[in-house]
C-alpha positions in Angstrom: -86.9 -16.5 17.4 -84.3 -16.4 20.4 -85.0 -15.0 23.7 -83.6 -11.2 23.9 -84.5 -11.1 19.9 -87.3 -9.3 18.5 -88.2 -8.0 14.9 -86.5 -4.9 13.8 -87.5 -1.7 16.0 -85.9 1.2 15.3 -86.9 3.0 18.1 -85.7 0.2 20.7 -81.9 0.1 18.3 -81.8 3.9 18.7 -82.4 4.0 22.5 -79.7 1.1 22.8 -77.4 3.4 20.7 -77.8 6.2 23.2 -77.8 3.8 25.8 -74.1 3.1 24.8 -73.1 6.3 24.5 -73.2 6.7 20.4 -74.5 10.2 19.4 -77.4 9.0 17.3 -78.6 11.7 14.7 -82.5 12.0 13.9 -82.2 10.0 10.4 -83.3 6.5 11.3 -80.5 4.4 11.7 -79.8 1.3 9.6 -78.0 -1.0 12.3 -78.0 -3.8 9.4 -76.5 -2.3 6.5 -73.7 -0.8 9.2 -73.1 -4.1 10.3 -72.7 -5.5 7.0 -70.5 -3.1 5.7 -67.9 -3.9 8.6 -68.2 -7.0 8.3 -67.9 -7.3 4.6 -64.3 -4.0 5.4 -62.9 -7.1 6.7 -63.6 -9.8 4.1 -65.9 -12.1 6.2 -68.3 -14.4 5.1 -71.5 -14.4 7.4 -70.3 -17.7 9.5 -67.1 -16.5 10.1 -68.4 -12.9 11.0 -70.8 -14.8 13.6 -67.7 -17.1 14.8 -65.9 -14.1 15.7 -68.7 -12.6 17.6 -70.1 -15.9 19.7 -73.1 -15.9 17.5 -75.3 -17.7 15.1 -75.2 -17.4 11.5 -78.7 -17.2 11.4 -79.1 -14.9 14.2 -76.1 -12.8 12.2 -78.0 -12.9 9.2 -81.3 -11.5 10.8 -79.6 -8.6 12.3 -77.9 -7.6 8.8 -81.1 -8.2 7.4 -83.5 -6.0 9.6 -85.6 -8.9 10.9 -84.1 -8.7 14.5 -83.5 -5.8 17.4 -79.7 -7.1 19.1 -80.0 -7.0 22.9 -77.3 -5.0 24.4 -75.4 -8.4 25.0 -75.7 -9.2 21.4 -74.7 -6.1 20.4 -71.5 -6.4 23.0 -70.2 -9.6 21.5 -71.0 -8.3 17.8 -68.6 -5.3 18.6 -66.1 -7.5 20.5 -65.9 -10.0 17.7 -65.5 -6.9 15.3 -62.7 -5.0 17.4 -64.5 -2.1 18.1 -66.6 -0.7 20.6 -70.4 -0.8 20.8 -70.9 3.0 20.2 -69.3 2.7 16.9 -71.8 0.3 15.5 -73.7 2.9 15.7 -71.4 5.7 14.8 -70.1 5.3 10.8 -66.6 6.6 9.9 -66.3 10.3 8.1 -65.0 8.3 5.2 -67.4 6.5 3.1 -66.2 3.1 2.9 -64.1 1.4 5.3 -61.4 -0.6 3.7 -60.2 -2.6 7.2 -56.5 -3.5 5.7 -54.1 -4.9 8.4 -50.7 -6.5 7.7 -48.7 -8.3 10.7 -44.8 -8.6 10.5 -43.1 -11.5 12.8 -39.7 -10.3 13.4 -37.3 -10.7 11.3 -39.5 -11.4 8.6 -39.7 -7.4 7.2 -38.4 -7.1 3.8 -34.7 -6.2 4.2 -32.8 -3.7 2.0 -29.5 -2.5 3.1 -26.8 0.4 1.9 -23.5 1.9 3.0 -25.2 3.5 6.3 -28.2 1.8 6.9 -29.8 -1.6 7.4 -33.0 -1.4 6.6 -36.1 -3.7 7.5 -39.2 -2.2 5.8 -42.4 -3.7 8.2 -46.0 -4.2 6.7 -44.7 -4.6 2.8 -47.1 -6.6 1.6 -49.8 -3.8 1.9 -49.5 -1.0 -1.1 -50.9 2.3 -1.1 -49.7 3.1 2.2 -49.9 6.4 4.1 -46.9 5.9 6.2 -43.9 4.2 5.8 -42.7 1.9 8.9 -39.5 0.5 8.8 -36.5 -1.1 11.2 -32.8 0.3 10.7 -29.7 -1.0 12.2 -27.7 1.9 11.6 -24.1 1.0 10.2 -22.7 4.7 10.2 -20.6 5.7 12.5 -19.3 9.4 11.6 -21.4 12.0 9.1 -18.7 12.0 6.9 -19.9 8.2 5.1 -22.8 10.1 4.0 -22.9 11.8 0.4 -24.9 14.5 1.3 -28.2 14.9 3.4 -30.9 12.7 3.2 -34.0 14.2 2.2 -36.9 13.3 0.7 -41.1 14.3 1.2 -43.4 14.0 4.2 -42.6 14.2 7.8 -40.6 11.3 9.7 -40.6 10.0 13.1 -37.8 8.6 14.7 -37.5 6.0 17.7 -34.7 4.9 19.0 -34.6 0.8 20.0 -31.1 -0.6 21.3 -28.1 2.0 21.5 -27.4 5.2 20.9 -27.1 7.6 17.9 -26.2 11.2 17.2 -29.3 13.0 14.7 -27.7 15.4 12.3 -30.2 17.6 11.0 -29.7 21.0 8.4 -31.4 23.4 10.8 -30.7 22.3 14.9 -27.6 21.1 16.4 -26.6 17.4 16.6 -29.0 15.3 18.9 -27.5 12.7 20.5 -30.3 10.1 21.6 -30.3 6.4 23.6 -32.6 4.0 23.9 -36.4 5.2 24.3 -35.7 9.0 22.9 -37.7 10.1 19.7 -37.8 12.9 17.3 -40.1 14.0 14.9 -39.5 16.1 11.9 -39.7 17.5 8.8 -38.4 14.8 6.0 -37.3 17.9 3.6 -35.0 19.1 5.8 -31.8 17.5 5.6 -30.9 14.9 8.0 -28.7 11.8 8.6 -28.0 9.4 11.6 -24.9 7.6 13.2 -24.4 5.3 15.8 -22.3 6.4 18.7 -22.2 2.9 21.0 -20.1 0.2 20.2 -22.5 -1.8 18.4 -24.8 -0.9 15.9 -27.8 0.7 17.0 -31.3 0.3 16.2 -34.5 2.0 15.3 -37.6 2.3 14.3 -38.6 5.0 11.5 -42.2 5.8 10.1 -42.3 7.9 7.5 -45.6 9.8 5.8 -46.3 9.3 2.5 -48.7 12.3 2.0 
């Protein structure tokens, strides 16, 4: 067995726990299965799970497996390699199952739709099911009167501006006219539309909720 390792005490994982700072409830705590299920929330097999932390498969194994107590270095370099931080090994998520999706969009590779206004580059496409909405415009308009109508539509919205500047038209407030670094966040019902008031076309970036 390797030095720092011992056989499963859940009294010595639940002092470690506090230790850390994780708010560890009186039900005995099953360091193993939470392990596995992270590991398995991000589709890792056991050897690359253990590459990620800096540890052996077979001292990976033992740890999912009960047959081991992690010294707090262990347990470091388990969280490290997992992305998260050593309390939350010990403190599970309010949802049941953690589903651990992540997309990464290189620039310029976003799916691009465009229309008479907008250029639009929607980021992270390749997930579905999404809660929010991210997306890159490069906004063509350059006077409210190209647009046929507000734009509305469900959830709220937040606004970023990249490169430029633009004027926000929204149903309810006065124009905002915004440059590069100014946000706004707002209700998606309510009627709104965006132009570009520098010489080139400006750009932003827009999230928009789903739910």
């Amino acid at each position: 067995m390797p030095c720092g390792m011992t056989k499963s005490d859940p009294a010595a994982i639940i002092r470690i726990a506090r230790e850390s700072g994780a708010e560890v409830t009186p039900v005995p705590l099953d360091l193993g299965h939470r392990v596995r299920e992270l590991r398995k929330a991000r589709g890792w097999t056991l050897e690359q799970a253990a590459v990620q932390a800096g540890l052996a498969r077979s001292t990976l194994s033992k740890i999912e497996n009960g047959q081991m107590s992690p010294t707090y270095d262990a347990l470091k370099k388990l969280a490290q390699g997992l992305a998260i931080s050593v309390p939350q090994l010990f403190t599970p998520p309010s949802k049941t199952q953690v589903n651990g999706r992540m997309a990464f969009t290189r620039a310029g590779e976003g799916q691009g739709h465009a229309t008479a206004t907008y250029e639009h580059e929607l980021l992270a496409h390749a997930l579905t099911r999404k809660q929010m909405l991210p997306y890159r415009a490069r906004i063509r308009a350059r006077s409210i009167d190209e647009f046929d109508g507000w734009v509305r539509h469900d959830g709220e919205e937040f606004l970023f501006v990249l490169t430029g500047t633009i004027r926000l038209y929204t149903e309810f407030y006065e124009p905002q006219d915004m440059r590069r670094g100014d946000s706004a966040y707002y209700d998606a019902a309510m009627g709104h539309n965006v132009v570009s008031t520098s010489e080139e076309d400006a750009t932003i970036l827009w999230v928009t909720s789903l739910v």
